[in-house]
C-alpha positions in Angstrom: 89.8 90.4 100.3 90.0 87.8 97.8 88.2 87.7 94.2 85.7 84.8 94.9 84.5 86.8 97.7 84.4 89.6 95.8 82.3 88.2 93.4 80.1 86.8 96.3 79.5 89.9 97.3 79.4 92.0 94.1 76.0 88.9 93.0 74.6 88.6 96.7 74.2 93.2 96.2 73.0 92.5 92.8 70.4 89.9 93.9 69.5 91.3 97.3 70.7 94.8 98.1 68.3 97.8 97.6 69.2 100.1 94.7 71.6 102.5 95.4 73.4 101.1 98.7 77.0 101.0 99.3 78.7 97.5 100.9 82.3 97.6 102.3 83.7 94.6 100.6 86.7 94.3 103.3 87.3 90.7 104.6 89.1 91.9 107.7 88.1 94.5 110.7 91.8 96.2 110.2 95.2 94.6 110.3 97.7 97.3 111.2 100.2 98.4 108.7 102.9 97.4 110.4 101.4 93.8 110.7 101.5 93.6 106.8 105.0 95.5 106.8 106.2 92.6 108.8 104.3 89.6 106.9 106.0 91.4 103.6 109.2 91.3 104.9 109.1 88.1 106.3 108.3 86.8 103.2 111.0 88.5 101.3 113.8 87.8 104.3 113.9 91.3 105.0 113.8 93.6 108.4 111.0 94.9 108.9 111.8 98.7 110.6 109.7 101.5 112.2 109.5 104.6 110.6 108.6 107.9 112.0 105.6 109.1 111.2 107.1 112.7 110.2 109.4 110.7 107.8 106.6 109.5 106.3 105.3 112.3 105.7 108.1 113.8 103.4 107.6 114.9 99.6 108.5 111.7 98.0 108.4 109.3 100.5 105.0 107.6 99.8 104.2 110.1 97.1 100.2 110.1 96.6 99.8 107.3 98.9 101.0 108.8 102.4 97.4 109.4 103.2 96.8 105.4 103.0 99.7 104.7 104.5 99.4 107.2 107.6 95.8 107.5 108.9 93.7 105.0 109.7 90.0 104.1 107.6 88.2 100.9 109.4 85.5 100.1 107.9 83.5 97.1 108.6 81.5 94.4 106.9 78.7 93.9 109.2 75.9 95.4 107.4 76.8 93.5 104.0 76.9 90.3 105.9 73.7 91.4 108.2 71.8 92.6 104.5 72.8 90.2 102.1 73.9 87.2 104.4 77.5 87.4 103.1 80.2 85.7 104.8 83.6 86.0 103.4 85.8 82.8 102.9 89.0 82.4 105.0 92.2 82.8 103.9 92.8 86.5 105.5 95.2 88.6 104.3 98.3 87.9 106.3 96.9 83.9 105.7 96.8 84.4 102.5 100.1 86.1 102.0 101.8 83.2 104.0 100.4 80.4 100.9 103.3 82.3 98.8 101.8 82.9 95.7 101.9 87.0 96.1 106.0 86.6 96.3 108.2 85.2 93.4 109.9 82.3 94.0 113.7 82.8 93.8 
């Protein structure tokens, strides 16, 4: 999600919200991993490969992160856009990774 929409969000819950409540602050429904694997390597001119899931789950191979990286967590934005009338701002992530300014240029 990007900052401005962020701190949309982060006001509209201040303003609005009831004390206490929680708000998913996720622009997207759920890319896939292997969606944003691909838009990486793309980027970097790179093959994007599958990798086993039981590879992934090796000591060392996503260290503290394999949880992320192996299950799946939607979430959804509905009720903080239902609540507080919040609409995120395009780009989306795999948009937003294509305007080049998360990758170096070389």
């Amino acid at each position: 999600m990007h900052a401005r929409d962020d701190a949309t969000l982060f006001r509209l819950a201040l303003e609005k919200g009831p004390a206490g409540s929680y708000w998913h602050a996720v622009e997207d429904g759920g890319i896939p991993f292997r969606d944003i694997a691909e838009a990486i390597a793309g980027r970097l001119g790179l093959p994007a490969v599958s990798v086993p899931r039981d590879a992934l789950m090796t000591p060392g191979y996503f260290g503290f992160l394999t949880n992320i990286a192996t299950q799946s967590y939607p979430v959804s934005n509905l009720i903080a856009r239902r609540t507080l009338g919040w609409e995120p701002a395009p780009p989306d992530l795999l948009a937003d990774m294509d305007n080049g300014h998360y990758f170096s240029a070389s």
